[in-house]
Structure formats: C-alpha cells, structure tokens
PALUMDO-471213 format. One line per field, with one value per residue (C-alpha): x, y, z; residue in three letters. Coordinates in nm, 2 decimals. Example, Ala and Ser with C-alpha at 12.3 -4.5 7.8 and 13.67 -1.06 7.14 Angstrom:
PALUMDO-471213
u = 1.23  1.37
v = -0.45  -0.11
w = 0.78  0.71
roro = ALA  SER
//
This chain:
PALUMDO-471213
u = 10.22  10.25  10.35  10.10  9.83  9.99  9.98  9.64  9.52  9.76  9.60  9.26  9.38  9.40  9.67  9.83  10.20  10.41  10.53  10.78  10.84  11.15  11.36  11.70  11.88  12.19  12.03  11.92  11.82  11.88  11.57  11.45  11.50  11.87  11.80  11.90  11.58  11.54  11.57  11.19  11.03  11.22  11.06  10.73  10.71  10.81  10.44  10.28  10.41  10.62  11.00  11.10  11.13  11.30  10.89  10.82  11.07  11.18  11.43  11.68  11.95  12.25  12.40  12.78  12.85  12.62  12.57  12.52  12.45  12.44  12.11  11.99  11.69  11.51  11.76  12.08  12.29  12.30  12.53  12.65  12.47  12.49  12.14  12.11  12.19  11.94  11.68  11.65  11.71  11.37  11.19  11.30  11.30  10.93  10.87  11.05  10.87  10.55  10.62  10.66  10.33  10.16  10.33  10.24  9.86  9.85  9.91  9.75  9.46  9.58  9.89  10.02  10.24  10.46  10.58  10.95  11.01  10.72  10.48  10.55  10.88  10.85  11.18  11.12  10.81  10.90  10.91  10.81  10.86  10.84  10.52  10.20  10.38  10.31  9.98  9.87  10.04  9.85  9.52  9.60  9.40  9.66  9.65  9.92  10.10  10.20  10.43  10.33  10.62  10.82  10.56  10.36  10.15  9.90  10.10  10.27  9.92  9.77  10.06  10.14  9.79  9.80  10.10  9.95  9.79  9.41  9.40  9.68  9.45  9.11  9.27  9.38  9.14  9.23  9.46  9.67  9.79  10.11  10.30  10.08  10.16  9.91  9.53  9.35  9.06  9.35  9.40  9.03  8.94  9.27  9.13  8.78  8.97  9.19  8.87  8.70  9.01  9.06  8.73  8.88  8.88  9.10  9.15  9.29  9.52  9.76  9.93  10.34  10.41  10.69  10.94  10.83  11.10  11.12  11.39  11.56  11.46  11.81  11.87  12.08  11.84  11.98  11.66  11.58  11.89  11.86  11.55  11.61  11.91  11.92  12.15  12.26  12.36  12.70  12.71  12.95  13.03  13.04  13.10  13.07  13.22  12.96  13.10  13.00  12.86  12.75  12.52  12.30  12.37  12.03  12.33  12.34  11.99  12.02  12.29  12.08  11.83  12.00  11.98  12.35  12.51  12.56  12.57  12.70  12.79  13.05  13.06  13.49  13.53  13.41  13.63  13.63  13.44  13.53  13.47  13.51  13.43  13.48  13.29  13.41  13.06  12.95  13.02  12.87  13.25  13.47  13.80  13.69  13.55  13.87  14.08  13.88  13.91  14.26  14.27  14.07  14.35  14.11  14.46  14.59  14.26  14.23  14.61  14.55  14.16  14.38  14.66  14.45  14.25  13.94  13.80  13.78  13.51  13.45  13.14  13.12  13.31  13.46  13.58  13.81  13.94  14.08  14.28  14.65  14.49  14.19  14.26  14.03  14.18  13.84  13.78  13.46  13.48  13.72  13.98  14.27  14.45  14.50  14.42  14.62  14.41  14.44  14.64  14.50  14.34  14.59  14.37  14.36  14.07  14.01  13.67  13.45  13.21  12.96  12.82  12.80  12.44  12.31  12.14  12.33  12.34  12.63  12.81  13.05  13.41  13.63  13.68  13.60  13.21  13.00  12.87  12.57  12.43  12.36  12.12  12.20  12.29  12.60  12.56  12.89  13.16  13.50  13.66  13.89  14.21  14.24  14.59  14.44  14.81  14.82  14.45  14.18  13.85  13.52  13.27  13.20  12.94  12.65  12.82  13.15  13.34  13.54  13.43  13.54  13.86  14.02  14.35  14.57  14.57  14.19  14.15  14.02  13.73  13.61  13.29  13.11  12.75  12.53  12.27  12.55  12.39  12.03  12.00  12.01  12.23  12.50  12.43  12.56  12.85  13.02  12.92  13.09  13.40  13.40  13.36  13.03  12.94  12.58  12.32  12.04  12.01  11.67  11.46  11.46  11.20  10.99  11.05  10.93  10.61  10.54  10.61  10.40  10.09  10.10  10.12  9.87  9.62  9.68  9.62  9.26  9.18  9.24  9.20  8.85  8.65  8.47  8.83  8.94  8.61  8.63  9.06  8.92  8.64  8.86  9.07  8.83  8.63  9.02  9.11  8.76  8.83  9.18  9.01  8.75  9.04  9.30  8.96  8.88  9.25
v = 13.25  13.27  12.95  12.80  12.95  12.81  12.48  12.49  12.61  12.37  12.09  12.23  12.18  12.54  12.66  12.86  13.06  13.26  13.58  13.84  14.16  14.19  14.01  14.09  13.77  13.59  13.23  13.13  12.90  12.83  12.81  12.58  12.85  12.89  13.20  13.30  13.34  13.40  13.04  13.17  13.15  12.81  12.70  12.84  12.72  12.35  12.44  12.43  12.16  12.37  12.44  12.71  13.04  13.36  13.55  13.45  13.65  13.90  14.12  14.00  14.18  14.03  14.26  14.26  14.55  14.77  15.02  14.78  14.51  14.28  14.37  14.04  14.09  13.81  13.58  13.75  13.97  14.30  14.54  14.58  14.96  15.17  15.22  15.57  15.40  15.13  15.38  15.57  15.27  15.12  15.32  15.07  14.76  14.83  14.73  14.40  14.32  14.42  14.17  13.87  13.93  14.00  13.64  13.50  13.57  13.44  13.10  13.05  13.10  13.27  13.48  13.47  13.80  13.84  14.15  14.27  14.44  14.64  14.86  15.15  15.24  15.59  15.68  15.36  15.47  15.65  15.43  15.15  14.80  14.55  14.63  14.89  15.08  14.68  14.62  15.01  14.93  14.58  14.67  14.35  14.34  14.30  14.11  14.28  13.97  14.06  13.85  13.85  13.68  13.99  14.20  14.52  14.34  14.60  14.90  14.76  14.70  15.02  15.21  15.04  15.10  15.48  15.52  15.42  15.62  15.66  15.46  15.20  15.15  15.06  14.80  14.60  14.39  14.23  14.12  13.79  13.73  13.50  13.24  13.34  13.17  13.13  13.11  13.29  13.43  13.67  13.85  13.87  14.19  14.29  14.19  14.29  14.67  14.65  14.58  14.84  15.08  14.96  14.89  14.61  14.24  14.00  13.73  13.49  13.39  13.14  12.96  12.89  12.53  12.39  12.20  12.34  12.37  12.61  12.70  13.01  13.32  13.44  13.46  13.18  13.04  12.74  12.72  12.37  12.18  12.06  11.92  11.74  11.53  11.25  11.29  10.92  10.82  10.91  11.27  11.40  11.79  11.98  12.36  12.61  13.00  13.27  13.48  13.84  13.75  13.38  13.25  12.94  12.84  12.64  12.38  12.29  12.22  11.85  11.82  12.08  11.77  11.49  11.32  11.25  11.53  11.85  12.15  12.49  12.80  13.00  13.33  13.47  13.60  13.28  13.04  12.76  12.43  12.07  11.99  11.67  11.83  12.20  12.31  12.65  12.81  12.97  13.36  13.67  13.83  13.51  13.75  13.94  13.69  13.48  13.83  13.81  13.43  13.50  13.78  13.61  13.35  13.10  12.97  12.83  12.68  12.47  12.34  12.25  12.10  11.84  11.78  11.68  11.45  11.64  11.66  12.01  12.07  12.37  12.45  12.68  13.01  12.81  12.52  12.89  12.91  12.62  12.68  12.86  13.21  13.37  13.63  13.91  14.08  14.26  14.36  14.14  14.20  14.41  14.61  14.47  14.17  13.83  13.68  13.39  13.14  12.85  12.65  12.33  12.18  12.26  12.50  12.86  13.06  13.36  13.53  13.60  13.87  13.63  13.39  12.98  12.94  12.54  12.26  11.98  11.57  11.40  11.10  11.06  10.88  10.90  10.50  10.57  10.65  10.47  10.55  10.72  11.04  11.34  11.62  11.96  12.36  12.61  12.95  13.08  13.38  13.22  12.90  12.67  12.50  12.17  12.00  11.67  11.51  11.60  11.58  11.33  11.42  11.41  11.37  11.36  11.52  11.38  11.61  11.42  11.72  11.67  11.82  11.94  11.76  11.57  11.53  11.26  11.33  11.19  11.52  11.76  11.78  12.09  12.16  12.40  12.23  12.36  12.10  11.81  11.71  11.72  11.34  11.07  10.86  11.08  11.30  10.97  10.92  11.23  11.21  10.84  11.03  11.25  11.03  10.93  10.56  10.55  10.64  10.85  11.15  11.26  11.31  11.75  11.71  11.48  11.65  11.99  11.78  11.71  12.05  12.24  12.02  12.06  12.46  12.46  12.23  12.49  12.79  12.59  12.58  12.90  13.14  13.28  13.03  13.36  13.48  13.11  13.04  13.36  13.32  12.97  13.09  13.37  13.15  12.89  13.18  13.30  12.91  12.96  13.25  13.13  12.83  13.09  13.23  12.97  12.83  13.13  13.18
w = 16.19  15.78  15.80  16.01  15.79  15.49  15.63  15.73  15.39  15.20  15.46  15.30  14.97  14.85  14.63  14.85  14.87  15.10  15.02  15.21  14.98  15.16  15.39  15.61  15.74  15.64  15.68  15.30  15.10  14.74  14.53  14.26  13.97  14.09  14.29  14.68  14.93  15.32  15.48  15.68  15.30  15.20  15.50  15.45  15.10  15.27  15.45  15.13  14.97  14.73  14.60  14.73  14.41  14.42  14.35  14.71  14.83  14.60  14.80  15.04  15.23  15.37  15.62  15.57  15.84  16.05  15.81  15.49  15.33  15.00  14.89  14.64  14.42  14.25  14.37  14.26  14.40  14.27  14.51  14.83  14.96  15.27  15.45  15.32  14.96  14.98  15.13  14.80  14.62  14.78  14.51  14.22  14.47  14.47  14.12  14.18  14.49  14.27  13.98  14.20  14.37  14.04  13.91  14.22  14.19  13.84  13.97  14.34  14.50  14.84  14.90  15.26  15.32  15.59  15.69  15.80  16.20  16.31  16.06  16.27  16.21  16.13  16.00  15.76  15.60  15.32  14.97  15.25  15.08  15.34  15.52  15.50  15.19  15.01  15.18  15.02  14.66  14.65  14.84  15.10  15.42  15.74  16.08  16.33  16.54  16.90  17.05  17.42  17.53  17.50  17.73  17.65  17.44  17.50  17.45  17.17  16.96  16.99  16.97  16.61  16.48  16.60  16.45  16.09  15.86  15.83  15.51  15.64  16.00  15.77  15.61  15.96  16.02  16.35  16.57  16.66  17.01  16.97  17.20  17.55  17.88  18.17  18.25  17.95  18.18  18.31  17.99  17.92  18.06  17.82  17.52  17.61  17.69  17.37  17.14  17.26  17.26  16.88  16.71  16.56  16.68  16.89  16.60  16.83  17.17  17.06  17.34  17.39  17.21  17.43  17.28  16.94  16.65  16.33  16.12  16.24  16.02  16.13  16.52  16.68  16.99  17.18  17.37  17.17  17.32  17.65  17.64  17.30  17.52  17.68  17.97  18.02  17.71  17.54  17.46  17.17  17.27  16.93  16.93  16.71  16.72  16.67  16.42  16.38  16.03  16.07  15.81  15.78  16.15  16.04  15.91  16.27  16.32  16.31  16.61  16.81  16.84  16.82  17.15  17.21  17.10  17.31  17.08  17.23  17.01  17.22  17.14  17.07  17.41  17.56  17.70  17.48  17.66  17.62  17.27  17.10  16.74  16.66  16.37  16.18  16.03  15.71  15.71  15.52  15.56  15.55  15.57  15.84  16.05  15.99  16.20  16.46  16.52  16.51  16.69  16.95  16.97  16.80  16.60  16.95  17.07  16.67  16.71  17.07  16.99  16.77  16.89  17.16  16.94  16.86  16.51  16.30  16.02  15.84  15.68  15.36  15.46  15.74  15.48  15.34  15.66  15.70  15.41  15.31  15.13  15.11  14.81  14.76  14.47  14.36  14.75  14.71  15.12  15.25  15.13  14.79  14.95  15.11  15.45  15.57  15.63  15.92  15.69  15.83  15.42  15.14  14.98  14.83  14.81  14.53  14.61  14.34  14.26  14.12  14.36  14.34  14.39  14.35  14.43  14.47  14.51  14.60  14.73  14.98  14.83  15.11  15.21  15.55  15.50  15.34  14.98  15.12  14.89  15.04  14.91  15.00  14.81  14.79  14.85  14.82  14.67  14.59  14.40  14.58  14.43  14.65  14.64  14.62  14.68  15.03  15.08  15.01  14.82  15.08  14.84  14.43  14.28  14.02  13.76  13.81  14.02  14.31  14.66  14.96  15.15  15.41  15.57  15.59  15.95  15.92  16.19  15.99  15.69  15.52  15.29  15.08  15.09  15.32  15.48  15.53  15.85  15.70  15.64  15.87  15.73  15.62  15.97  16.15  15.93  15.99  16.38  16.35  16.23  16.49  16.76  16.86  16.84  16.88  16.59  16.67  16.36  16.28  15.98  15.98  15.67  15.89  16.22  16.02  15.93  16.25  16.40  16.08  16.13  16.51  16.46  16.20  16.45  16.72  16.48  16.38  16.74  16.90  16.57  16.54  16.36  16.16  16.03  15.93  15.74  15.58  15.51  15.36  15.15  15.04  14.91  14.72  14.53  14.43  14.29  14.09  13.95  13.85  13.71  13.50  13.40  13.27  13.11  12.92  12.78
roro = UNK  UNK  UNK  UNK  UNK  UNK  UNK  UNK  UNK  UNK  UNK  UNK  UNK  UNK  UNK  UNK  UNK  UNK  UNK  UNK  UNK  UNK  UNK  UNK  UNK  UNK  UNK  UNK  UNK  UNK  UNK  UNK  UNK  UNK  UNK  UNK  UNK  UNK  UNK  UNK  UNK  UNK  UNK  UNK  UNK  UNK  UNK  UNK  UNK  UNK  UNK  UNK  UNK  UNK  UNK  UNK  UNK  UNK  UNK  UNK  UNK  UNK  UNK  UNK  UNK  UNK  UNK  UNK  UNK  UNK  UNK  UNK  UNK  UNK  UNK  UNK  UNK  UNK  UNK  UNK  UNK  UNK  UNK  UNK  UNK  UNK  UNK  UNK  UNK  UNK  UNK  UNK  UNK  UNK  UNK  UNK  UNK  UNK  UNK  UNK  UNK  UNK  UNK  UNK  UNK  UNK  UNK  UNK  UNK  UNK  UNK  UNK  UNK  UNK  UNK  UNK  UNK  UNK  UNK  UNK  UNK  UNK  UNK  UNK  UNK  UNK  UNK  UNK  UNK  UNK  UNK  UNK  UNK  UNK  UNK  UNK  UNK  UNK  UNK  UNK  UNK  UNK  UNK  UNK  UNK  UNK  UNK  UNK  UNK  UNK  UNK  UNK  UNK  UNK  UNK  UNK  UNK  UNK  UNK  UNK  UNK  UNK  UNK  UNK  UNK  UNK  UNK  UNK  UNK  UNK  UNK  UNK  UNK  UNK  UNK  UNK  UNK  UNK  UNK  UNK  UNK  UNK  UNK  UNK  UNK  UNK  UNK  UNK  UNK  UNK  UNK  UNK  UNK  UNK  UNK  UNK  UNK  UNK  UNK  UNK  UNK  UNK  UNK  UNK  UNK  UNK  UNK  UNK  UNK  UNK  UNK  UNK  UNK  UNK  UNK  UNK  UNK  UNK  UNK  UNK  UNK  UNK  UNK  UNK  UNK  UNK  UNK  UNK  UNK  UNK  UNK  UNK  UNK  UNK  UNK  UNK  UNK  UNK  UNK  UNK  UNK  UNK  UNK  UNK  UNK  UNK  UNK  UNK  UNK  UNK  UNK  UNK  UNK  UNK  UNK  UNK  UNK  UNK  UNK  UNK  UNK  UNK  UNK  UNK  UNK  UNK  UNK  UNK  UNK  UNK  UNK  UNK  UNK  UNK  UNK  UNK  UNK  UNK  UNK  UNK  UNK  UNK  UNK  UNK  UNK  UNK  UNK  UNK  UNK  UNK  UNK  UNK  UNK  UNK  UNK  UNK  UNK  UNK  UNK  UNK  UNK  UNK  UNK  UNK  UNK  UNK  UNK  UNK  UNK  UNK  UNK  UNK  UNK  UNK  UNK  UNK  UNK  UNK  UNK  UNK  UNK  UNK  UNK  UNK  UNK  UNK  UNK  UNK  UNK  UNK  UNK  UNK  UNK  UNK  UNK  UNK  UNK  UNK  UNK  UNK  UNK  UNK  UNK  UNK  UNK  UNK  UNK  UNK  UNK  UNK  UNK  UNK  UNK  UNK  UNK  UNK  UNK  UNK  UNK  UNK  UNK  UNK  UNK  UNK  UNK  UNK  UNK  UNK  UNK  UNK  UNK  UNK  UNK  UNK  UNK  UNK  UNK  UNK  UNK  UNK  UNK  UNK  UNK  UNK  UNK  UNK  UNK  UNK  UNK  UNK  UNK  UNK  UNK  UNK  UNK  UNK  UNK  UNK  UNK  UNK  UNK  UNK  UNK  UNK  UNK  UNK  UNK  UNK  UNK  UNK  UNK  UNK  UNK  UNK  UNK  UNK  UNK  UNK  UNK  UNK  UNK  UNK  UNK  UNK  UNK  UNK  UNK  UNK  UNK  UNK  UNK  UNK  UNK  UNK  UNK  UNK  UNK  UNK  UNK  UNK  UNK  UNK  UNK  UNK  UNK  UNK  UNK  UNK  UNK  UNK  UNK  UNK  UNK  UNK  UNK  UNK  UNK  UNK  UNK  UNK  UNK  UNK  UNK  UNK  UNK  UNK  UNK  UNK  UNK  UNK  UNK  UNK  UNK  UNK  UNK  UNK  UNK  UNK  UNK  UNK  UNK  UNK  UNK  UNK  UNK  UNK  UNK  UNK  UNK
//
C-alpha cells in the first residue's frame, strides 16, 4: 500500500518518500550513502523515483535466532541484543528514528509511513517505535490496512482500534480494505455495519491483482511461479535450500519469472527434486546454517548433484560454504571456532565484525561468458582468500579487484554480489552455464514499472476520491511551504 501511494503521488509529481521507523526482515538492500535498509523501502523508494537512504528506514533488525537479532541503526550495525535487550533499548532507537523523519521533512513534500505487525500489540507498546508510539511522537494521521485475504477482516479492525488509546484512536482517520475477492455488494452491509460501529470511514476496497509481483519484504512465497511458466518449452529445474536464516531470497526473483526455468526452494527435510542447478543462498548465520545442511545430509546430495552433472552456485553466505573454513575467531555468530566448509572452491573464510556494505559494477572475465557488466551490492561479514591457482576468477571489479570463483571442473561458481540474476543479459549467461539453451530473462527494474503503475492505477480507482484529493492537496501545500522556506533561507 505505501508503495502504491508513493507511486501515485510521484506519478502526480509530488516530492514524495517512504519511511518505516523500524523494520524486521533479513532481505536488504544497500543504500546510496553506503548504509543497510529493509529490501520493502529500497523498493518503495524505486516507487518514487529515488535511491534508496538509510533516513527512510532508520532501524532494522536482522533476527539471528528466535530470541535476537542484529539490530542496524542508520545503516550500520550496532549489536546483536536479546528481545528483552532491545525492548529497553527502544528508548534511544527513538531518537534515531526521530532524526530521519525530521531530515526527511526538510527535503519532501509528503512522508509515506509504514508501520511494523499490528498497532495492537499490547505487550509491544511501551517505548513503541514502529507504530502508534511514532504516529503520537510526530503528530501523523494513520489509515489501519486489513488484509481480507487472511479472514476476520471485521474482527480484526475493530478490535485493533479498541485496543488503542483514546488519543492514538482520534488520529485514525479511516480504513483500507486490501486484496478482496468476490462480488463487492456482499461485503456492503459489512462496511456499512463497520462505519457505523467505528465512526470512522471505509477509505477504500481494493481488489486481489492476480499475477501481481512485489519484492518480498522478507517471506519466501512461491505463489508467482507456475503461472509465470511456460510448460512446453525447455524448463531448467533450479533449487534452492531454505535455510533457517535465509537472506535476500529476492536474489532469486529473476528465475521465479522466467518462463523456462522452474524454481522450487525445498525446505532441509524435503527430499531433494530433480535439479539441474542447485543454488546455495545468502544466510544471516552462515556457520549455523552450514550444520544443519550437513546435518541434513546436504554434503551427499551436492557430491551426488555433480557427479551427476548438475551445476552448483553459491550466493553470498552460500559462496562461504562452498569453501574449506569458515573461521569465526571473534564468535561474530556462534561460539570461538571453525566450521568446515563444503570444500567444493579453494577458499577460507574469517568473519568479521564490520560488515562489507557496497554498491558495485562489474564485469564478468571468465572466457566462458561474455564481457557483459553486471550491477549489483554486498552485504556481507567475512573476507575470502581465493586460491586463484586451482580456481579461476568469475568476475573483476571497476576498482580492479578480483571476485568471486570458478572451478576447473567448470561445475561449480560461487559469489558475494547480491542481484547477479537482476539483468538480462548477465541472468542468461549464468543460466547458459548451467544448462538452459534458450534466452528468455526479464528486465526486474521494468517488470517493477509495470507492476508499481498498475498498483498505483488500482489504488486511484477504488480509494475514496475525498481521501486522495485531500492526500494530494496535502502534499502540494507541503512542497509550497518547503519552497517558502528554502526561498527565505
């Protein structure tokens, strides 16, 4: 929904940015100020026509077990805390989510705030950062989303605004019905019941898009696939492992809708399917995701996969894998020590407190692809020592560095830079390598065009025309007073 509004106001030609105080999800994105952000607010910032920065997303927690995570504040980490820790922490969070917003309004016109889970979550409220404790800090007038393709939309709307405060149920000013199925005139008497119920208004029913593609906040859904497929043409089966800790599974993206390729993550106590490419995923715990692919007997399904003739990449923390060592002699993860890796790249890994956070261009050098240059970040805790005597280099950087490797065996490829599959050209490449003969890789930047603008016509259409014309004008009289205001200083 925030980024449907963005769209529609950046299609209006308001200055408009997306904002979410605080975000939990191990899908990033590396920002244009060298920061880490939620992947959700790369993408909504994509909706607005700008680079994604750390002040649109200020706080972001990587969960690294149940009980905790890496909690990452203007872009960098800080600490890893246990709930209880960051709960009493939330106090000083607050006056970092604070000074993004406050940088934020100096330079557009309209703030779009998302919010984190559900505003009712009693045992959350205290020092609340993500939702109605921000709204009350910032004075920000709030739309509760329903999602009636869960059920109870009912139920769960007025129970959320009972649950709120006096002060925190004035400033809602409607409700948004989201992705509904079925003959509107059937819910009417609903909305007419829940308005009445509420004394506040039904902004808007907006209806299920089929076949409609975002980047995952942080769930994996595999719901896009089949119907992105053509069944008669030549299919390359790819599979990746869903790790306990996966992160940026949006790497995948690409080969979930590209038309010959059959995508299926398997889950460790799966049986591992007919696969024609394995790919070994980025993790948030690269040491202890590694034990339980091993544990899992995931070492016996790799050495069979090739000696079979299937192809083997790893992607980031999956790239460590594949190596001799991980060494974690700072217990950056888990306890003092070393995990064997897979030994499959002649490789040692040393993880690092500090994290590798970039932007990067590159070219591919290994003479079997063509010199095609891909764009695409690292997100990452460790350095890698390549032996580059029994390996080959897979790409060279614009900076002149070496990156990534390649067997001899021509079986197995390995890779720190997230978004390798992004382009076209270099998303057919590494398919070629792997097997599959015809070309078919989309644009993602212009298949999120399409996808943003047909949101954003849908939100135009079925949001109250009162709330949009008032969200609109909102926003002008904001981009004049900014003007008043740069013009006066």
């Amino acid at each position: 929904m925030v980024a449907g509004l963005c769209r529609v106001l950046a299609r209006q030609g308001g200055s408009v940015v997306p904002f979410k105080p605080q975000n939990m999800a191990l899908n990033s994105a590396v920002t244009s100020d060298g920061g880490e952000i939620g992947r959700a607010q790369a993408l909504q910032a994509f909706a607005c026509g700008l680079e994604p920065h750390t002040d649109m997303n200020p706080i972001l927690l990587k969960p690294s077990s149940d009980t905790g995570a890496q909690v990452i504040i203007h872009g960098h980490a800080i600490s890893s805390m246990q709930a209880a820790q960051y709960h009493d922490y939330k106090k000083v969070a607050l006056q970092a989510v604070l000074d993004s917003h406050a940088r934020l309004r100096q330079q557009y016109s309209a703030i779009i705030v998302e919010g984190a889970g559900s505003p009712a979550e009693i045992n959350l409220r205290e020092n609340d950062v993500a939702n109605m404790g921000f709204a009350e800090a910032v004075d920000c007038p709030v739309v509760i989303v329903a999602d009636i393709d869960r059920g109870g939309v009912f139920a769960h709307l007025v129970g959320t605004l009972d649950l709120l405060s006096q002060s925190e149920q004035d400033r809602v000013v409607g409700f948004i019905i989201n992705r509904f199925r079925g003959d509107i005139a059937l819910l009417q008497s609903g909305l007419d019941w829940l308005e009445e119920r509420t004394n506040k208004p039904v902004l808007g029913v907006i209806p299920y898009l089929t076949d409609f593609y975002l980047d995952a906040e942080d769930a994996i859904s595999t719901s896009q696939v089949s119907a992105m497929q053509n069944q008669q043409a030549q299919q390359l089966n790819v599979v990746v492992p869903v790790l306990s800790r996966i992160s940026n599974h949006t790497d995948f993206d690409a080969l979930r809708m590209h038309p010959n390729v059959n995508l299926q993550f398997v889950t460790l106590d799966q049986a591992l399917p007919h696969a024609d490419l394995i790919i070994l995923p980025g993790s948030k715990n690269v040491r202890a995701d590694l034990d339980s692919l091993r544990e899992a007997g995931w070492a016996q399904h790799l050495s069979k996969h090739l000696r079979y003739g299937g192809k083997l990449i790893g992607i980031c923390g999956g790239y460590q894998m594949l190596g001799n060592v991980l060494a974690d002699p700072d217990a950056i993860e888990t306890n003092l020590g070393d995990t064997c890796g897979f030994g499959l790249l002649d490789l040692d890994t040393v993880l690092k407190q500090e994290k590798q956070l970039q932007q990067v261009t590159a070219t591919f050098i290994d003479q079997q692809f063509c010199e095609q240059k891909i764009v695409a970040y690292e997100i990452h805790c460790g350095l890698s020592e390549v032996n580059y005597q029994t390996c080959n280099p897979l790409l060279m950087m614009d900076c002149g560095d070496k990156e990534g490797a390649i067997n001899h065996d021509n079986n197995v490829l390995g890779t720190y830079l997230h978004g390798i599959f992004d382009r076209p050209q270099a998303c057919d490449q590494l398919l070629a390598w792997a097997g599959l003969e015809k070309r078919g890789a989309i644009s993602l930047d212009q298949h999120r065009e399409q996808q943003l603008n047909r949101l954003a016509d849908c939100l135009e259409h079925h949001l109250d025309s009162d709330f949009m014309s008032r969200l609109s004008q909102s926003a002008q009289k904001l981009a004049q007073l900014c003007a008043r205001n740069k013009a006066v200083s």
